[in-house]
DRENPA-3360 file (N, C-alpha, C; in nm, 2 decimals, always signed):
BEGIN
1 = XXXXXXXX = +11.59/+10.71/+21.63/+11.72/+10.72/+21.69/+11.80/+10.83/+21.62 ~ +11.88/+10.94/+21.71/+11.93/+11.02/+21.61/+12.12/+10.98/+21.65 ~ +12.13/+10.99/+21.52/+12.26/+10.91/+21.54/+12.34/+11.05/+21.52 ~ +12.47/+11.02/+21.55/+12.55/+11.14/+21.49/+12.58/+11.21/+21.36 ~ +12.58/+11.31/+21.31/+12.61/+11.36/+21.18/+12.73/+11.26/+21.10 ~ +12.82/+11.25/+21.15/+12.92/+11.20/+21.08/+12.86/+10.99/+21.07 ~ +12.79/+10.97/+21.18/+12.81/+10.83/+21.14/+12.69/+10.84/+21.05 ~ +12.59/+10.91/+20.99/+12.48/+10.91/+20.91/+12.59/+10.94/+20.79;
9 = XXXXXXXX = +12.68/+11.02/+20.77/+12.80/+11.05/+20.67/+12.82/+10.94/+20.58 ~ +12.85/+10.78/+20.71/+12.93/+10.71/+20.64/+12.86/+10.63/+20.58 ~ +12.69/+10.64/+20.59/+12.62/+10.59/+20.53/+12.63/+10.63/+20.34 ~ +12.67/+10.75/+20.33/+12.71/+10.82/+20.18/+12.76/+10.75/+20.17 ~ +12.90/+10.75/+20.22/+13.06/+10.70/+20.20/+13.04/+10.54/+20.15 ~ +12.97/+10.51/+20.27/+12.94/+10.32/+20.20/+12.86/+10.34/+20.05 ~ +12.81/+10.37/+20.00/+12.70/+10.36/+19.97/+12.79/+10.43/+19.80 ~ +12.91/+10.54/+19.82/+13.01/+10.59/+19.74/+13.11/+10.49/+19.67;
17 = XXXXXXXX = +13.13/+10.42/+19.78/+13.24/+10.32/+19.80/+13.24/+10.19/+19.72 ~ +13.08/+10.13/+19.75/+13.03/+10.01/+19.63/+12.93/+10.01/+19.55 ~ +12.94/+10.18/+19.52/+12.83/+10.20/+19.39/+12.67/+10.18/+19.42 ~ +12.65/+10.21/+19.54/+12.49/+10.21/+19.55/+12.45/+10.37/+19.50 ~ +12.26/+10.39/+19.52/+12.23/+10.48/+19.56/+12.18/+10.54/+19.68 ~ +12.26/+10.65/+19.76/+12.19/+10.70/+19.86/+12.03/+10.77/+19.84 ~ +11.96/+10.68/+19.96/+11.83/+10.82/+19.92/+11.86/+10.90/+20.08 ~ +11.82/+11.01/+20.06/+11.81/+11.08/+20.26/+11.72/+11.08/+20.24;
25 = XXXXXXXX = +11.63/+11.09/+20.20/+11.45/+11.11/+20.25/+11.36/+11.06/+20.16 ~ +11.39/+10.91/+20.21/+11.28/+10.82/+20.15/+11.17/+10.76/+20.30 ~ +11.05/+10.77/+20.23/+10.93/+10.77/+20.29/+10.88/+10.61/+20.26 ~ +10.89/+10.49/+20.33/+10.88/+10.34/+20.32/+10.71/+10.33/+20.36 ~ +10.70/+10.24/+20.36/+10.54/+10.17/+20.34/+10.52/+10.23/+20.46 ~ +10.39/+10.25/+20.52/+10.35/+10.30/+20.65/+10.42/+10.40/+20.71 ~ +10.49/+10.49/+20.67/+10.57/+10.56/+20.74/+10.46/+10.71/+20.78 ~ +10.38/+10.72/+20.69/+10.28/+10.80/+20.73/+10.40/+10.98/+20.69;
33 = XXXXXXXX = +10.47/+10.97/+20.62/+10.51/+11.10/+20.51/+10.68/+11.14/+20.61 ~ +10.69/+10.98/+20.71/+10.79/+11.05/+20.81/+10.94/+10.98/+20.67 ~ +11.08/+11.03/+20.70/+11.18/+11.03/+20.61/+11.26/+11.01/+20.64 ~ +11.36/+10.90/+20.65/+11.43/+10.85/+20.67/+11.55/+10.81/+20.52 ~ +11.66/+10.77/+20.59/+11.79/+10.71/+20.52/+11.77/+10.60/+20.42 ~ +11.82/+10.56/+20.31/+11.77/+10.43/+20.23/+11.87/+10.40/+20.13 ~ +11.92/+10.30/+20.07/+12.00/+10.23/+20.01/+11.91/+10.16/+19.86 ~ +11.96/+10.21/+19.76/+11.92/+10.14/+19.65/+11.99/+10.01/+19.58;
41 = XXXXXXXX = +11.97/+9.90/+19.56/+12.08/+9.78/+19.59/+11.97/+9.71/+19.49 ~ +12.02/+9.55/+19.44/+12.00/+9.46/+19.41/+12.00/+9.34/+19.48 ~ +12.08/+9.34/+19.59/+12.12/+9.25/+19.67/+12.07/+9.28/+19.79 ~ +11.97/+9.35/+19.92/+11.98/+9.35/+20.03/+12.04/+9.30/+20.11 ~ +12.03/+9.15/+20.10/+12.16/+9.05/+20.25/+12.31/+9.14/+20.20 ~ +12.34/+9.08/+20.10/+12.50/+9.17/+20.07/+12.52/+9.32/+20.11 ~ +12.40/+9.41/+20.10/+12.42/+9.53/+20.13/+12.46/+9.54/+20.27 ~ +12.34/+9.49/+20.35/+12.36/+9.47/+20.52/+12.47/+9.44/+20.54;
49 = XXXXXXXX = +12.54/+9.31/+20.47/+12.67/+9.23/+20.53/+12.78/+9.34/+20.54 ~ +12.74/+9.38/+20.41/+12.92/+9.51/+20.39/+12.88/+9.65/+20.43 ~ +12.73/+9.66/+20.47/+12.74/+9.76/+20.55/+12.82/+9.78/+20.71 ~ +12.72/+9.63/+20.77/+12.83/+9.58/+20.91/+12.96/+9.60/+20.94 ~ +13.03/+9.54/+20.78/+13.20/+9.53/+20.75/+13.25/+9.67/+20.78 ~ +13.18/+9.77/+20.67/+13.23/+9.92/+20.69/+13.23/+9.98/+20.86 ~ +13.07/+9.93/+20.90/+13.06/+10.00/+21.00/+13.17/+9.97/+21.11 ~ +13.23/+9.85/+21.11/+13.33/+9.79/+21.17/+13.44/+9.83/+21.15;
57 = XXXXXXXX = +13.53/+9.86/+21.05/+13.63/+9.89/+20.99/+13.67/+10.08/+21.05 ~ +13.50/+10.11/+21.06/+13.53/+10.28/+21.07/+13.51/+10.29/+21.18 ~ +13.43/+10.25/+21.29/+13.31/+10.29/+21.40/+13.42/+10.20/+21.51 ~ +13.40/+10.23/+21.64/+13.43/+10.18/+21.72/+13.31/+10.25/+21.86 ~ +13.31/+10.13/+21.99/+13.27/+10.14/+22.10/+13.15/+10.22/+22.10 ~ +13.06/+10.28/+22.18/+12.92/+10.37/+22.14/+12.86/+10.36/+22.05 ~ +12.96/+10.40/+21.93/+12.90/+10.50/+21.77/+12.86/+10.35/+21.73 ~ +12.98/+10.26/+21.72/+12.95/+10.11/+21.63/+12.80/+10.09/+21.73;
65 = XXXXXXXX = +12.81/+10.00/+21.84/+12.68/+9.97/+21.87/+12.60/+10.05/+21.86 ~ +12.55/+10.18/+21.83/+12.45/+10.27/+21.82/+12.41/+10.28/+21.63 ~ +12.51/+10.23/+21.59/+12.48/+10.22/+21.45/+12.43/+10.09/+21.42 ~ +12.47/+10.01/+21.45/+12.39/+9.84/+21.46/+12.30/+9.83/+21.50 ~ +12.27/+9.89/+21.64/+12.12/+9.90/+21.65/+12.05/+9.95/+21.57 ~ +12.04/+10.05/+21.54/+11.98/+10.17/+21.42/+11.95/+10.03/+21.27 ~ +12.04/+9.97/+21.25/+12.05/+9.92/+21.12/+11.93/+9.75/+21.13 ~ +11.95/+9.73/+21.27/+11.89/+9.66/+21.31/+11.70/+9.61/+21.24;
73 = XXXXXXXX = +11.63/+9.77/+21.23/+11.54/+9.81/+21.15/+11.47/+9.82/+21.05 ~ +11.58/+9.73/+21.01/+11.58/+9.73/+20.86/+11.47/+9.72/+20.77 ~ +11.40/+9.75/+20.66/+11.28/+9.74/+20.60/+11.34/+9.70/+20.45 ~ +11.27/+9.67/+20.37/+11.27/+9.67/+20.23/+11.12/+9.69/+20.16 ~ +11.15/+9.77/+20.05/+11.08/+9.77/+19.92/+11.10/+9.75/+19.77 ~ +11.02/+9.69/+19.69/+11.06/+9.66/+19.56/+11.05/+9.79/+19.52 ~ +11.12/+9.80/+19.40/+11.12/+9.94/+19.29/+11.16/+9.87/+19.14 ~ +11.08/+9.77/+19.15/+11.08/+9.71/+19.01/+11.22/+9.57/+19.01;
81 = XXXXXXXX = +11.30/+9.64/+18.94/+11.45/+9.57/+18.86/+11.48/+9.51/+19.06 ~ +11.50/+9.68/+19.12/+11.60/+9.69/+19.25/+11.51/+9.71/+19.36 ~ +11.55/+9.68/+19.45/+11.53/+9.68/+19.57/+11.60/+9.86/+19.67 ~ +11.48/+9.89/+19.76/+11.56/+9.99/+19.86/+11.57/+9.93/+20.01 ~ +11.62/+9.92/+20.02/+11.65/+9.87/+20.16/+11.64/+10.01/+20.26 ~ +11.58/+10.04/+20.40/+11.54/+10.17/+20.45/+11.57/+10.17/+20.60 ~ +11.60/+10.29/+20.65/+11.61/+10.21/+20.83/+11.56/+10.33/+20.91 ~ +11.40/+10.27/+20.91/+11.32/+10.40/+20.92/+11.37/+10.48/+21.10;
89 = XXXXXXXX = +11.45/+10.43/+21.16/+11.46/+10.46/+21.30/+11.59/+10.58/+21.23 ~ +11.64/+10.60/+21.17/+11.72/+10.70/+21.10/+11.71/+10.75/+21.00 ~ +11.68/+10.90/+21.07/+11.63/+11.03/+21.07/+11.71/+11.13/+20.96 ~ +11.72/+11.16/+20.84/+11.78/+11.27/+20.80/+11.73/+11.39/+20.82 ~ +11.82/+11.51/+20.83/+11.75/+11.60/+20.90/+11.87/+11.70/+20.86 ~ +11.81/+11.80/+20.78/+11.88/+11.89/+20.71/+11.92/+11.99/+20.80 ~ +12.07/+12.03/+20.73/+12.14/+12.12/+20.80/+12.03/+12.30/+20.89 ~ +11.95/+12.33/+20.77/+11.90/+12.42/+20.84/+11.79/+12.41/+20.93;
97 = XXXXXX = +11.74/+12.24/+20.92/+11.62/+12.21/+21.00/+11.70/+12.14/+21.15 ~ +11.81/+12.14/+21.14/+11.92/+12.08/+21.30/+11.90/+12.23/+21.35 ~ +11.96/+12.33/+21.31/+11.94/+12.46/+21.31/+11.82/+12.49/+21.42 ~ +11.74/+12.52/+21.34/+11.59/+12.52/+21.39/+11.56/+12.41/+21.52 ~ +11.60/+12.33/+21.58/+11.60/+12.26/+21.69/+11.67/+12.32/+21.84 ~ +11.78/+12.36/+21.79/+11.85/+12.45/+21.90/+11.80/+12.49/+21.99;
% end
């Protein structure tokens, strides 16, 4: 799913906001080298919940349900201590590689 620039943004912004780590191009179990969006956390259920909250708070009509869906996807992997939580259906996709699509 390719979501819009700005709502992949607020995925930073959340992620700014309650002290996680953003990854943009983490590669989860089976993904076969493809790169997606991911969250470094302790908690996964709490990350999802206050991700929802944010997406709520900022998002309205289209963008919200097109980001719920997307989040819908959800995967996890251990990294020891923490957990990444991943949502392989969202795509990061660098400025000069959007470029290159035109």
């Amino acid at each position: 799913m390719k979501l819009p620039d700005e709502t992949i943004k607020l995925f930073e912004e959340f992620c700014d906001c309650y002290e996680y780590r953003f990854y943009q191009d983490y590669s989860g179990r089976g993904a076969f080298g493809a790169k997606c969006i991911g969250i470094i956390c302790e908690s996964p259920g709490r990350v999802c919940f206050e991700l929802a909250e944010f997406f709520f708070e900022y998002l309205e009509g289209e963008e919200l349900s097109n980001a719920l869906e997307a989040v819908q996807g959800v995967r996890q992997d251990s990294m020891g201590l923490d957990v990444i939580i991943y949502f392989p259906s969202i795509q990061w996709i660098e400025e000069d590689e959007s470029e290159n699509e035109e």
